[in-house]
N, C-alpha and C positions, 0 to 999 in steps of 0.2 A: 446068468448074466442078463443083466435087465437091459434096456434100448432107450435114449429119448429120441423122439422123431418129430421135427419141426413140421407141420402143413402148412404149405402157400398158396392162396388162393389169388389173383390178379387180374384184372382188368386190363387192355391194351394201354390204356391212362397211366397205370402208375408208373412212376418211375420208379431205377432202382435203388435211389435214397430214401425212396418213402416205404418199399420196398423194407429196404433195411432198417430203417427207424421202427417201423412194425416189428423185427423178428425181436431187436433188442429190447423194445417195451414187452414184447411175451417174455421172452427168456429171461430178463428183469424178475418178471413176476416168482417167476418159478426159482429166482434166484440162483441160477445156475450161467454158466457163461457159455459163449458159444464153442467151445472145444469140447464142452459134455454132448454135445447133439450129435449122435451117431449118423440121421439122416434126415432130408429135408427130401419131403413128398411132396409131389404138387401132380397136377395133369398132364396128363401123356405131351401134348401141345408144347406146354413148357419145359421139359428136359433140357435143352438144350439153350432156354433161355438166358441170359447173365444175368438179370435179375434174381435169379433165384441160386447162384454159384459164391455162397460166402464159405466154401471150406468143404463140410461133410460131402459125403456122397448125395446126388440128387438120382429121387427114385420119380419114375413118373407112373401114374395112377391110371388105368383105365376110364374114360367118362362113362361107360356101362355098367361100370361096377359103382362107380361114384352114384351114379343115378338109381340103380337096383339096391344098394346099400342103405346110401344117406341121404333120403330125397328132402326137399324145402318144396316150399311154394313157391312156385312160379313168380318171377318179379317181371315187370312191365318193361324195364330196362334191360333186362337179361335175357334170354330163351332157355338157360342152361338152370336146371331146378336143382341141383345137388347142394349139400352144407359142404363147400369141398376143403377148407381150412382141416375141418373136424373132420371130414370123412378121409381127409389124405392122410391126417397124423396118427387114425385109427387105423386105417389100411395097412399102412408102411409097419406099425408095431404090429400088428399083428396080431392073433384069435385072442381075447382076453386082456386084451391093451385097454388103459385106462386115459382119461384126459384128465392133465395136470393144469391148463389154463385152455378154456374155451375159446371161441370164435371173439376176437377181439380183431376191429375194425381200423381201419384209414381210411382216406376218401377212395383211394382205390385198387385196397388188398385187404386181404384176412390172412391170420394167423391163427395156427392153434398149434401146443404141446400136447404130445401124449406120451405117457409109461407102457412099455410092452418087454416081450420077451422077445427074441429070435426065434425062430421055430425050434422045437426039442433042444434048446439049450437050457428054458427054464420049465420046475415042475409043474 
């Protein structure tokens, strides 16, 4: 049984309509709606945010793993160097997880899909 796993990355700025206009232009791409998204990953920080509560299960990411994983380069406006869109929607799917649309922007969120299995559910 395969997974999709939406990644949110956010800034304190965005809100959550730009928020959500970001997940539907991903999930647009990929052509699927938002009931196929098994789960939406984002960082430990925001679990509990509403921003990020359109439905699926919200998994929150560790920032040490985000950072040991999937690092970026340092931005001038940011301190935090992780790709965390990509690194949350890799995380959450899981060892062998693939990306179905990349890090795709707003002025102050990221998105990305990605394809994975559950653990020992797929071969």
């Amino acid at each position: 049984m395969t997974q999709l796993v939406l990644g949110v990355g956010m800034s304190s700025k965005a809100t959550r309509q730009e928020v959500r206009d970001l997940v539907d232009a991903v999930i647009g791409q990929a052509a699927v709606g938002l009931d196929a998204i098994s789960l939406v990953a984002t960082r430990m920080r925001f679990v509990d945010d509403e921003r990020v509560r359109f439905g699926p299960p919200v998994l929150g990411i560790d920032d040490g793993a985000l950072l040991a994983q999937h690092p970026a380069p340092p931005r001038p406006d940011d301190g935090f160097a992780a790709r965390v869109a990509e690194g949350c929607a890799l995380t959450g799917a899981g060892t062998g997880a693939e990306l179905l649309v990349g890090t795709t922007r707003s002025a102050h969120a990221t998105a990305a899909l990605a394809l994975g299995c559950p653990e020992r559910a797929c071969p």
